[in-house]
C-alpha positions in Angstrom: 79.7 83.2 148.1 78.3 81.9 144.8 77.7 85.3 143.6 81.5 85.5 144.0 82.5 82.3 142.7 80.1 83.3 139.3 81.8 86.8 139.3 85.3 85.1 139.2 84.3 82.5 136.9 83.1 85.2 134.4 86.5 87.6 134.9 88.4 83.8 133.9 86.5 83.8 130.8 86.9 87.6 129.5 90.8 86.6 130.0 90.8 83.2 128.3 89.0 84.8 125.5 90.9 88.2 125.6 93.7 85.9 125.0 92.6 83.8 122.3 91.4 86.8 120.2 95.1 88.1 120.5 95.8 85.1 118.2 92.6 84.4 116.6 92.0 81.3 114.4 91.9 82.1 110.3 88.9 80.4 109.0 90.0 80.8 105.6 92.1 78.1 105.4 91.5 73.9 104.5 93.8 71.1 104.0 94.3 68.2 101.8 96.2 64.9 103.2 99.3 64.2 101.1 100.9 61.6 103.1 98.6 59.5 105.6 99.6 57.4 108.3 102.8 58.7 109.6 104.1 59.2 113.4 106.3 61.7 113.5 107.4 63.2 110.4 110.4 65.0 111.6 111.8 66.0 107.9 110.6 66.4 104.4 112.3 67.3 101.2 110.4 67.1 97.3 113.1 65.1 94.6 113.0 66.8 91.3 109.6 64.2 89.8 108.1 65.8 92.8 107.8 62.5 95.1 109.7 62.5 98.4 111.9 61.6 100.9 110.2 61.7 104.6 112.2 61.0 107.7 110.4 59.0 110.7 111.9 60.2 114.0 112.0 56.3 114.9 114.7 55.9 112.0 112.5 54.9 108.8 113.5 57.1 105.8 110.7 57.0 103.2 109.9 57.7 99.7 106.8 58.5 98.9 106.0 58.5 95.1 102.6 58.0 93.1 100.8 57.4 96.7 103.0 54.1 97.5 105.7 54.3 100.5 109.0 52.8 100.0 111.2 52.6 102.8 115.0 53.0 102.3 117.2 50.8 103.8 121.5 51.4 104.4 121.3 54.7 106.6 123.7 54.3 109.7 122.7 53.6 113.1 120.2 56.0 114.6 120.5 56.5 118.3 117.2 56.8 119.6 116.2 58.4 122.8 113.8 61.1 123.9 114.1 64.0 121.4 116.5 61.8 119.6 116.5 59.8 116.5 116.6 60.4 112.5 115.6 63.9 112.0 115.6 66.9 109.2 116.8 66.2 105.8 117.4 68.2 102.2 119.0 68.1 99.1 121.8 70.2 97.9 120.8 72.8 95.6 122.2 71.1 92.2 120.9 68.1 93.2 119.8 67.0 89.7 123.4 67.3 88.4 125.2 65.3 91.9 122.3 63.6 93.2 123.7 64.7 97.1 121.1 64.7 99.8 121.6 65.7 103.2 120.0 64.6 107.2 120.4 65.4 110.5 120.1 62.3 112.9 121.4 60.9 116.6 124.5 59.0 116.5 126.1 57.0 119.4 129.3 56.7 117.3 132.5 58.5 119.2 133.4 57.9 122.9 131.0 58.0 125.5 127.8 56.5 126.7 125.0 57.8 124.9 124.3 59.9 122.0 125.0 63.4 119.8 123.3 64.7 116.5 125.2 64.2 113.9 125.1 65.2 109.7 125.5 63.6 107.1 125.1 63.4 103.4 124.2 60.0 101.1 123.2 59.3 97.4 119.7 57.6 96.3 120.2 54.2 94.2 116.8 52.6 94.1 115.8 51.8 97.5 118.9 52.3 99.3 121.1 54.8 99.8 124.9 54.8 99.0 128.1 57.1 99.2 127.3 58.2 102.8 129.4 60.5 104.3 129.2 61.3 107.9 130.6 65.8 108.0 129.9 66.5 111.1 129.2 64.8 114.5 129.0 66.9 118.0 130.4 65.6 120.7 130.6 64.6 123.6 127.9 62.0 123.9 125.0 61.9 126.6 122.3 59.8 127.6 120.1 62.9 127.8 117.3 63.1 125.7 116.9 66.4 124.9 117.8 69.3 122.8 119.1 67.9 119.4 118.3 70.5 117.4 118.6 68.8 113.7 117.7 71.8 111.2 118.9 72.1 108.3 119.2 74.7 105.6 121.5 75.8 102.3 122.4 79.6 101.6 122.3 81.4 98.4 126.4 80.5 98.2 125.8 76.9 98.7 127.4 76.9 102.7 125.1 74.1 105.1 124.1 75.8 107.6 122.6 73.3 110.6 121.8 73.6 114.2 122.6 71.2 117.5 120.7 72.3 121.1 122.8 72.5 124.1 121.3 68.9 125.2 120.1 69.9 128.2 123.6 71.6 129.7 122.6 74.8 130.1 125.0 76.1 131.8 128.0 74.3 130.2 127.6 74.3 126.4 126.1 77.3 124.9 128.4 79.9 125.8 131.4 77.9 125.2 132.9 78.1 121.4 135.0 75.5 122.1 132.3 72.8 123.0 129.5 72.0 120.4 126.1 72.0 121.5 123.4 75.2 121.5 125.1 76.6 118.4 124.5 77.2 114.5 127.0 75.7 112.3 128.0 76.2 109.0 130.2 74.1 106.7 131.1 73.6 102.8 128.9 71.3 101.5 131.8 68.4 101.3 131.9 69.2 104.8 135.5 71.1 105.1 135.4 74.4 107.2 134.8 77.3 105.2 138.0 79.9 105.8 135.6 83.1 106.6 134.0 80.8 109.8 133.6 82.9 112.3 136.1 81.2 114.9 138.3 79.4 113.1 141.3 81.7 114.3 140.0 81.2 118.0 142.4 79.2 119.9 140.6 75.6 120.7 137.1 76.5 119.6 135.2 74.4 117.4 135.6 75.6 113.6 132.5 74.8 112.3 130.2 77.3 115.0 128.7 79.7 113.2 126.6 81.6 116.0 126.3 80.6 119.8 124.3 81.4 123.3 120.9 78.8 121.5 118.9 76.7 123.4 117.6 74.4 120.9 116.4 75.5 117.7 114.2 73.3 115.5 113.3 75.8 112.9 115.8 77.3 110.4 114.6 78.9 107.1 116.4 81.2 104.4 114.7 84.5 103.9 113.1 84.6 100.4 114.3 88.2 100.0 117.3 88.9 102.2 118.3 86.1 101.7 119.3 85.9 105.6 119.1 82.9 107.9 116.4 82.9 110.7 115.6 80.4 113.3 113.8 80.3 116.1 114.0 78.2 119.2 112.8 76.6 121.9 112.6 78.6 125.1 112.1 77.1 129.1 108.8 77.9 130.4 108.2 80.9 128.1 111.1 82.7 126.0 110.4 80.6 122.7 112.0 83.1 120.3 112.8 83.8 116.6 116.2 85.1 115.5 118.3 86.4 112.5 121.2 84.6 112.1 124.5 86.6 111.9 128.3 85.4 111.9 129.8 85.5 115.3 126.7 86.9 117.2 126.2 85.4 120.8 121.9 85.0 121.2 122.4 84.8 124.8 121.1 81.4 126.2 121.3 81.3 129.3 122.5 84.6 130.0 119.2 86.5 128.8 116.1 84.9 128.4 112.2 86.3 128.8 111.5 82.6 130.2 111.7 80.6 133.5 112.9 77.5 135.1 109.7 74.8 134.4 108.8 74.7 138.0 108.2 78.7 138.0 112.0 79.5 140.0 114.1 82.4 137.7 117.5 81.5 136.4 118.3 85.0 135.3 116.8 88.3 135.8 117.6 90.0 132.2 116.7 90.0 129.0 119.3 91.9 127.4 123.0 92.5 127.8 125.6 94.1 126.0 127.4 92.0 123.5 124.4 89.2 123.1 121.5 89.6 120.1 118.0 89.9 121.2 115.3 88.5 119.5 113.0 90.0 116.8 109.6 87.8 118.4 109.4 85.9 121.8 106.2 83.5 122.7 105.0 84.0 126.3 103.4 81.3 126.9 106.1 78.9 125.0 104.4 77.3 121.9 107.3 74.9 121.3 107.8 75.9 117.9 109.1 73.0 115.2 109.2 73.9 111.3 109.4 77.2 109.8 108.9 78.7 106.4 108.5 81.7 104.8 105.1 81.8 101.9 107.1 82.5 99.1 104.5 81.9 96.1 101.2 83.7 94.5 98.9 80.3 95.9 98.2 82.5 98.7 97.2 85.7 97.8 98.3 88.4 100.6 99.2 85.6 102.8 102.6 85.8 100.8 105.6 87.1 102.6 103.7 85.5 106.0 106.5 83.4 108.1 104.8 80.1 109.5 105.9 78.4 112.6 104.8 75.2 114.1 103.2 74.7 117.5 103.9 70.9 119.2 102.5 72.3 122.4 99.0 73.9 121.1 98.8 71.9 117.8 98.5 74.6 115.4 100.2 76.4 112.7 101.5 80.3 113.6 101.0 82.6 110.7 103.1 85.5 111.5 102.7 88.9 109.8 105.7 90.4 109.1 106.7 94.5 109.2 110.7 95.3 109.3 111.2 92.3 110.4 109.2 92.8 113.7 105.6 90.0 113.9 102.8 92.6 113.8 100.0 90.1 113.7 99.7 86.3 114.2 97.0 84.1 113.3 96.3 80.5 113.5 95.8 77.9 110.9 95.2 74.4 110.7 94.2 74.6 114.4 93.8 71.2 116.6 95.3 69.4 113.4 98.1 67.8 115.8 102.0 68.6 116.6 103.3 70.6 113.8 106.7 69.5 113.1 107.6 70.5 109.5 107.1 72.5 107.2 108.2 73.3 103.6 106.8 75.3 100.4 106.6 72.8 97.6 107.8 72.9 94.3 103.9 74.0 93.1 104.1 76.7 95.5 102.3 75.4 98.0 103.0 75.3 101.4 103.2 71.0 102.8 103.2 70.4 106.5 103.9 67.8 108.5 101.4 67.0 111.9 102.3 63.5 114.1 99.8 61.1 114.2 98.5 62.0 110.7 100.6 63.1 108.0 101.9 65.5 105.4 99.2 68.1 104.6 99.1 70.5 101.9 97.2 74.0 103.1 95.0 75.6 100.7 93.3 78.9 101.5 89.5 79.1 100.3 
């Protein structure tokens, strides 16, 4: 009997190694702490004299400039709850010349009990903001606290694109253009509905959807080179995937999915259907993926080109190694750090992440 206990033991290990090695941890990496002290850091953007603006997920927006904190007061009320609270933020490409910045945040505003993400954009005066503008707000509300989605991102033409998870209505929001919720969205940056939308001929749907059938993606990045949108999202219990963005497309949630209810029970029993985009990568086991960007800079040698991805669940950062557009190699860095929940390639070409319980990091490779 304890021969075959041993023998069992030693068949556990070869997998749990065998599966480690399939994602080995890169040693040739270190870190320098930017920002300390911070919870959750959902959001970070540099202003032009290089400080920045950090968003708490518990509703402080900072500005961090030569090491001091500041914290900025007049944002509007931030619904907080679960998954919810004040979330991604950027600036507008010609932000020097019309000093717009942009967030993501939970809102109770409109009817109903509860709460929906919501975008808006403000001006920096000092230590408060001014001239806010709320463009968008989903409805309806929920007390549900998951599944906010909150990314944010600017094309090459100057279009916001932003994302909003199906807050946990699976089965009611995501295939339904004429509900918000488990969708990308694009709008002018004023926030008026650009003509070309996808639906905005489609009798009741909402306007502003640019792509459907998500779950709840927290990372959205522009491709350095294609200049396409990708995202990737969170999955159930396994089917945490990364996708190319494209106007109209359906990506299938809940129809097709390579995950699982979390208890283990199915909820479908395919993972592709006519009419509804597949992913280029899937995670089985789910990492829970938050942040994304693209190395984009000569600070990394052959690391450039690399697409990074967060990892709340295993507390690493996912350097993915990319060949027409399919991940031929991952590898981790910064591993046992904390939560990833950000990350963005600075204006010195560096790559600045941000990990709860700890801070902004820059990564520097030895």
């Amino acid at each position: 009997m304890k021969l075959r206990l041993t023998f069992l033991c030693l068949i556990l290990i070869c997998i749990l190694t065998c599966a480690q090695d399939k994602n080995p941890t890169n040693k040739d990496n270190s870190y320098k702490i930017v920002v300390s002290d911070l919870n959750i850091p959902w959001g970070f953007t540099f202003l032009p004299d290089g400080s920045m603006l950090i968003t708490e997920k518990s509703g402080e927006l900072i500005h961090f400039k030569n090491g001091k904190k500041t914290k900025i007061t007049g944002l509007p009320d931030i619904y907080l709850r679960g998954q919810g609270g004040l979330l991604d933020i950027i600036l507008h490409p010609n932000y020097k010349e019309n000093g717009w910045f942009y967030f993501s945040y939970a809102s109770s505003e409109g009817e109903g009990d509860g709460g929906n993400t919501a975008i808006a954009r403000a001006k920096l005066k000092g230590s408060r903001i001014t001239d806010l503008e709320v463009l968008y707000k989903a409805t309806p509300n929920t007390k549900k606290g998951q599944h906010f989605g909150s990314r944010l991102v600017f094309d090459r033409e100057g279009y916001l694109f932003f994302t909003i998870g199906e807050r946990g209505e699976r089965d009611i929001n995501p295939q339904d253009i004429t509900k918000d919720c488990g969708k990308v969205y694009r709008l002018n940056a004023d926030g008026s509905i650009p003509s070309d939308n996808p639906f905005v001929d489609s009798p009741k749907a909402k306007k502003a959807i640019y792509s459907y059938g998500h779950r709840n993606p927290q990372g959205m990045t522009l491709h350095p080179k294609t200049k396409e949108i990708w995202t990737h999202e969170h999955g159930p219990k396994g089917g945490d995937e990364i996708n190319i963005i494209k106007a109209g497309k359906n990506y299938g949630w809940p129809v097709i999915s390579y995950g699982v209810n979390y208890i283990g029970t199915k909820f479908t029993d395919i993972t592709e259907k006519e009419g509804m985009e597949e992913p280029l990568h899937y995670w089985n086991p789910s990492i829970a993926p938050s942040g994304m960007a693209f190395i984009d800079s000569n600070k990394y040698g052959d690391w450039n080109g690399n697409l990074l991805v967060g990892s709340l669940k295993f507390q690493y950062l996912d350097m993915c190694s990319l060949k027409n557009n399919k991940v031929i190699k991952e590898e981790r860095l910064l591993n046992g750090l904390g939560r990833v929940r950000c990350i963005e390639q600075g204006p010195d070409g560096y790559i600045y992440v941000g990990i709860e319980n700890l801070g902004i990091i820059k990564l520097i490779r030895k």
